[in-house]
C-alpha positions in Angstrom: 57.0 77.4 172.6 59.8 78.8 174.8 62.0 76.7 172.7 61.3 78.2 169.3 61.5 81.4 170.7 64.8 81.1 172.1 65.6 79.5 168.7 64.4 82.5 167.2 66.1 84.6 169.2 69.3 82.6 169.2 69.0 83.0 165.5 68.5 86.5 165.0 71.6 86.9 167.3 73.8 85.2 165.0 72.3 86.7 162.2 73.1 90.4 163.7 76.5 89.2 165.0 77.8 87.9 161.3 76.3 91.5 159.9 78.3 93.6 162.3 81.5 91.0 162.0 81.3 91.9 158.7 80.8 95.7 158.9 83.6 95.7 161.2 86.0 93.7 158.6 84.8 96.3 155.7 85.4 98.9 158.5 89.2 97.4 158.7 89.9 96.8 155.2 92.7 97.6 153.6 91.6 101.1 151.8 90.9 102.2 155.8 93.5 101.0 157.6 95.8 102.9 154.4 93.8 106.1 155.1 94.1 105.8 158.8 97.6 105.2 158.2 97.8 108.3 155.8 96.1 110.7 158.5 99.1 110.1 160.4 101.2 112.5 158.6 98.9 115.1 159.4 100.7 114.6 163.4 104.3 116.4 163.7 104.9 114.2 166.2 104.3 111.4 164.0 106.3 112.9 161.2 109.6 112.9 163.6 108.9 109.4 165.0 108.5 108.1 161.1 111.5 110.0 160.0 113.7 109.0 163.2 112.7 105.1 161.7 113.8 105.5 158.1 117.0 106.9 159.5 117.7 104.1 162.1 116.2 101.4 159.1 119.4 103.1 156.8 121.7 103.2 159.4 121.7 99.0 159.1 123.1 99.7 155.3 126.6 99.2 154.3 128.5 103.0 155.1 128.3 103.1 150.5 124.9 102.5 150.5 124.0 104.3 153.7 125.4 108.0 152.3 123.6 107.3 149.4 120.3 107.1 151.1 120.8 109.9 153.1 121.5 112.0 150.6 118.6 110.8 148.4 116.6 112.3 151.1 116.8 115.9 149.7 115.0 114.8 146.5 111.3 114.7 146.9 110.4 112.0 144.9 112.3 110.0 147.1 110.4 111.4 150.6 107.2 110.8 148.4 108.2 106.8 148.1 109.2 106.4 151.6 106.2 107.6 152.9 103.9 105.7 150.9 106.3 102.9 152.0 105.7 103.5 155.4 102.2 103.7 154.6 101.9 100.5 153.2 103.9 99.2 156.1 101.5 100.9 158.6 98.5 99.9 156.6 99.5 95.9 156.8 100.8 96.1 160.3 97.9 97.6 162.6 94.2 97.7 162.6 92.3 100.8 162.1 91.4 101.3 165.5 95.4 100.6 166.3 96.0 103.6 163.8 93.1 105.8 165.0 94.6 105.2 168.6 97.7 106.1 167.7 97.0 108.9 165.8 94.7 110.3 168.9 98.2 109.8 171.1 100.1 111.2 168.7 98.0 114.7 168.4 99.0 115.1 172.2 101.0 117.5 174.0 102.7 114.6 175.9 103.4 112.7 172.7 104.8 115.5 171.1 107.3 116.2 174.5 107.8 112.5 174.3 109.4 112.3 171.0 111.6 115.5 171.4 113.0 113.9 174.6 114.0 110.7 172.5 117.5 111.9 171.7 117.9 112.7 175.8 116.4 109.5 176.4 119.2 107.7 174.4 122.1 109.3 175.7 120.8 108.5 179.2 120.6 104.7 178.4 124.3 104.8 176.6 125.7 106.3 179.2 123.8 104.0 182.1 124.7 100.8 179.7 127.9 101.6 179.6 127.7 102.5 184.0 125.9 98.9 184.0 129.1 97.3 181.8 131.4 98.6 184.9 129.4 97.1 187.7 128.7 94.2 186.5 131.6 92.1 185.1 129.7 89.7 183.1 128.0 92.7 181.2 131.2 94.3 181.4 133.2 92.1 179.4 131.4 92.9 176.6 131.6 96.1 177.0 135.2 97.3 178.5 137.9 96.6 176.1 140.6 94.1 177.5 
């Protein structure tokens, strides 16, 4: 008796496990994870961080092609197809709940000081790179023209 009942219960554990697996999945699909990553534009923050990446992504063009972008940039239809590009990109890369976290980071004061101080940030690290490429001669030889 104990036996069938545990079966039963065993059972009816799977049974609601598989149900919720699959809500979650449906939950994570495709059409949400492109909505969740859609909702991010909403974020300033987020906004400057995607724009900061389609301008570092161009940079790795040739200096012909690389103008070219930039100066697409002033048309809208162009901004339109790079952010469903990055979108799309978002959408495939990271869960909903990834998104959803982000997007509640993203909507904070800290995140928002975070991403203004990323041009500070990168000047620091130049500058101790190249501090590092003085001290330490097997960094520096890469570094300090012979």
């Amino acid at each position: 008796m104990r036996l069938m009942l545990f079966a039963r219960f065993l059972l009816l554990s799977l049974a609601t496990a598989a149900s919720l697996g699959q809500a979650a999945h449906a939950a994570d699909g495709s059409e949400a994870r492109q909505r969740a990553a859609e909702r991010l534009f909403e974020l300033p923050a987020y906004r400057e961080v995607a724009t900061r990446q389609v301008y570092e992504a161009m940079r790795s063009l040739p200096d012909a092609q690389y103008r070219s972008a930039v100066d697409a940039l002033s048309d809208p239809k162009v901004i339109q197809v790079l952010r469903e590009v990055i979108v799309r990109s978002m959408a495939r890369t990271f869960t909903v709940g990834e998104l959803e976290s982000l997007g509640r980071y993203m909507a904070t004061e800290e995140a928002r000081s975070a991403v203004a101080k990323t041009d500070a940030f990168q000047n620091a690290l130049l500058h101790e790179f190249l501090a590092a490429g003085l001290s330490h001669p097997e960094l520096g030889k890469y570094l300090v023209p012979q």
